[in-house]
N, C-alpha and C positions, 0 to 999 in steps of 0.2 A: 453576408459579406461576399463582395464579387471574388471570382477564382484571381485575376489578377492579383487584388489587395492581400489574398491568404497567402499568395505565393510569395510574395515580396516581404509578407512579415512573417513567413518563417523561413525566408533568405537573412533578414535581420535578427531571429532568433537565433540562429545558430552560430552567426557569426558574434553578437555582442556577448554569450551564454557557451558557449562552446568552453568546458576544460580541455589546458594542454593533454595531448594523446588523444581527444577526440575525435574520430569520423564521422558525419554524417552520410548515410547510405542514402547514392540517389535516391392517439387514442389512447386512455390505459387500458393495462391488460383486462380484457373484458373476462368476468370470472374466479382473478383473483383473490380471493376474503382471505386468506390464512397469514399470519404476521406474527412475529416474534412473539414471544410469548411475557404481555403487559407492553409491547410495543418498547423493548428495552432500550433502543437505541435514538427512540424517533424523539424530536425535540425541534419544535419553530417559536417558542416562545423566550429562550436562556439568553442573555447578553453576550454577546461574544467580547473578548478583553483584546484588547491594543497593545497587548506588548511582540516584544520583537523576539520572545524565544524561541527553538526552534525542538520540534521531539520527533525523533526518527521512529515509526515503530517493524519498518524491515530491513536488515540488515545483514550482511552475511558476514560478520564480524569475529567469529568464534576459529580460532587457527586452526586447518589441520583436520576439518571435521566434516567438509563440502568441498564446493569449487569455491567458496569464498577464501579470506586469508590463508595466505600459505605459510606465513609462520606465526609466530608471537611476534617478532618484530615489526612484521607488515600489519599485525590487529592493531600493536601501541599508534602507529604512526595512523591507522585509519581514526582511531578515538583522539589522536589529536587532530588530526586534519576537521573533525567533524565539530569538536569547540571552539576550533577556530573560527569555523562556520556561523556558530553561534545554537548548536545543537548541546542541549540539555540532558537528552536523554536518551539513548541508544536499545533496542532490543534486537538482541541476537536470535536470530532466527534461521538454524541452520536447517537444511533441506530434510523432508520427508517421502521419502520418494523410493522406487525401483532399487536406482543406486546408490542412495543413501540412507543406512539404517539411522533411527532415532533413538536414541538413548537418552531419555528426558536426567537421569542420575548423573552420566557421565557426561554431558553437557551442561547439568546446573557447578560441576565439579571443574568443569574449565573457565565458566564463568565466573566464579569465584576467582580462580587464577586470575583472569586478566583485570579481574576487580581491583586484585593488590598489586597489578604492575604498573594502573593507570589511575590509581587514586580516587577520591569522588566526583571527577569531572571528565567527562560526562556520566552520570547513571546510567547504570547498566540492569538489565533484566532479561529473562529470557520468554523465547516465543518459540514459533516453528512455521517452517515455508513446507504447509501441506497439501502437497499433489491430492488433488480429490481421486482415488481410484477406487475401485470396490471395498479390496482390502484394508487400506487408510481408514475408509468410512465405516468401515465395522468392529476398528480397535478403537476410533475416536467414540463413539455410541458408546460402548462401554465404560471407558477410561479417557473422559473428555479431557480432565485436566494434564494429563499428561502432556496435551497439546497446543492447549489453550495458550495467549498470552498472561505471563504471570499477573495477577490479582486482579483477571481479570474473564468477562466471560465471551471474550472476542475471540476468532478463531483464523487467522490466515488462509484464505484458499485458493490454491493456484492452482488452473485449467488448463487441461492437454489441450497442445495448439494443433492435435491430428485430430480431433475427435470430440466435441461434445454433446453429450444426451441429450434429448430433443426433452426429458421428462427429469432433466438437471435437479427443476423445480423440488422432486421428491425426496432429492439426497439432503437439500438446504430445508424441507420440512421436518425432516427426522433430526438434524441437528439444532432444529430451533425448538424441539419436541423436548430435548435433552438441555433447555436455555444458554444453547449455544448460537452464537451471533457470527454469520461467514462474514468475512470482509475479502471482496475478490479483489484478488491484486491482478495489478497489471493487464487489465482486458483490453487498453490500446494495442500492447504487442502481441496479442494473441490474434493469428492469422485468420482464424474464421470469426470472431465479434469484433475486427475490421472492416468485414463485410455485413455482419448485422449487429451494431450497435445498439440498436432498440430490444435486444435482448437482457444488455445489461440494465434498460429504461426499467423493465419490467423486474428484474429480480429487484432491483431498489424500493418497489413499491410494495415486495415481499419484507422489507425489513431489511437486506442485505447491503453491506456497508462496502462502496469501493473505494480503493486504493490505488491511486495511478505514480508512474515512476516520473520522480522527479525529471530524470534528464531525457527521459521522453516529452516531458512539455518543453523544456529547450531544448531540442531536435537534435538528440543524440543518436534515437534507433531508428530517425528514417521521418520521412515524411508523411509516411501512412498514419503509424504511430503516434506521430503528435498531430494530425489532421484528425484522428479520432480520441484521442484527451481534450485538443479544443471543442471538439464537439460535443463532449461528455460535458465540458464545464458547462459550455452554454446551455445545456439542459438543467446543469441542477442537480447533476447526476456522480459528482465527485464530491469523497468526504473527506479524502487525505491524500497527502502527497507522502512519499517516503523513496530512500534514496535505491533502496535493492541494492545498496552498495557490493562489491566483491573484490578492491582489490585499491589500491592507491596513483593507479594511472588512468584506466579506463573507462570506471565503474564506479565514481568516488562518493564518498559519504557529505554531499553537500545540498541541501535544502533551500537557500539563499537564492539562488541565480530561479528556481522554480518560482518560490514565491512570489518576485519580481514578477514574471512570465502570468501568472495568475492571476496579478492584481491588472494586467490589462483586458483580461477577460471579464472577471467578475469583482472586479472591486478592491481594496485595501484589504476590507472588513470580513470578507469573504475567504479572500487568500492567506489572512493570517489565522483560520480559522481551521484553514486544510495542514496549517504545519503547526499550530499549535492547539487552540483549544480543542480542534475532535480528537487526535492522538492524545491530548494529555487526558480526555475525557477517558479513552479508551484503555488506558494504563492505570489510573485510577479508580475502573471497574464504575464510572458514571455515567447517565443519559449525554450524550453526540449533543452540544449547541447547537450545531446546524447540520437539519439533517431536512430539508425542503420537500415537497413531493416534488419528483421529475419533471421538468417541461415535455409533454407531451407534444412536440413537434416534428416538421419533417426536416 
């Protein structure tokens, strides 16, 4: 696609897709054999279904607990903003990180709370938005499910945007060791796999599941950032979209306006497939409908 055409359609992204409060800020791997363990996620033959559901599976929904909700009032109003949306199903996935301890008890014990404040609509479940750092990696190795997406063997993994291991590879073997499945979120807004995208080409072909932020493919967090989501889709290389929601102005729990965004890239069949069948596949604890080898291009 020429640079004019991209520029002009994500002048048109952002402005048809933009929520109020929004800003816009101006080969395979040769070598690699190792792969999930029974290749648990990879799937090119399952039907993918046409319906219009929509299943969030990151979410920072849980009040009080992150940078996400700051109260119970702002959780209620994000789980309704998000069925309005047309989302089914929600997992709270509150941070694992430096600054934020994990208390897998005391956050299954607030999700219940907001269970009975918001009724069964949307489903709720819990996850975790976990920072890969040494120590994360050597309580998850042990006590996987503590971490894991509820009933399920999918694992959230968010990468320092100062710093990533040149030998990453070994930490995503040790957890596939343990039939843990990473799914890297958000590698468009991460500042160094901006610059080499073909990184993320290669851990896909390891079995690892990405996940890009909705309102980065409608050009929320900049130009870079959905310059390199589209460039993920057109390889093949995006398995789910999900909202990374955090709050009901800036950060919102909506799916819809992505999906739209994705079916100009890759298709209807494709883009309902990133907000509904792979998430629902992965909540479900089932083989990903589509999950393609990479386009290997430049």
């Amino acid at each position: 696609m020429a640079g004019g055409m991209e520029s002009a359609r994500y002048a048109r992204t952002v402005s048809d897709f933009m929520p109020d409060g929004f800003h816009a800020a101006p080969s395979r791997a040769g070598g690699a054999s190792w792969s999930f363990p029974g290749n648990l996620l990879k799937s090119s033959d399952s039907l993918i279904s046409e319906s219009s559901v929509l299943i969030d599976i990151h979410c920072h929904i849980l009040p009080q607990v992150d940078d996400g909700a700051k109260s119970w009032d702002m959780a209620q109003e994000m789980c309704r903003m998000a069925a309005a949306d047309g989302i089914e199903h929600i997992v709270a996935t509150p941070h694992a990180n430096e600054r934020y301890a994990y208390d897998r008890a005391a956050l299954s014990a607030a999700l219940n709370q907001l269970r009975l404040l918001v009724g069964p609509t949307p489903k709720l479940s819990l996850g975790c938005d976990f920072h890969l750092s040494y120590e994360n990696l050597q309580d998850a190795l042990v006590q996987p499910q503590r971490y894991m997406i509820e009933d399920s063997r999918c694992l959230l993994v968010e990468l320092s945007n100062y710093s990533i291991p040149s030998n990453i590879e070994e930490s995503f073997t040790q957890l596939g060791g343990k039939g843990i499945t990473p799914v890297i979120t958000h590698p468009e807004r991460n500042p160094i796999l901006q610059n080499t995208p073909q990184r993320v080409l290669q851990w896909v072909e390891l079995g690892c599941v990405v996940q890009v932020t909705a309102s980065a493919l409608t050009g929320s967090w900049g130009e870079r950032a959905w310059r390199t989501a589209d460039w993920l889709l057109e390889r093949e290389a995006v398995h789910v979209l999900a909202t990374d929601a955090h709050d009901t102005k800036h950060r919102i729990p909506v799916l819809s306006a992505a999906r739209r965004e994705a079916e100009i890239v890759c298709g209807a069949q494709v883009a309902q497939a990133l907000v509904d069948d792979n998430p629902r596949a992965i909540v479900s604890g089932k083989t990903l409908p589509y999950f393609p080898d990479p386009v290997m291009k430049r």
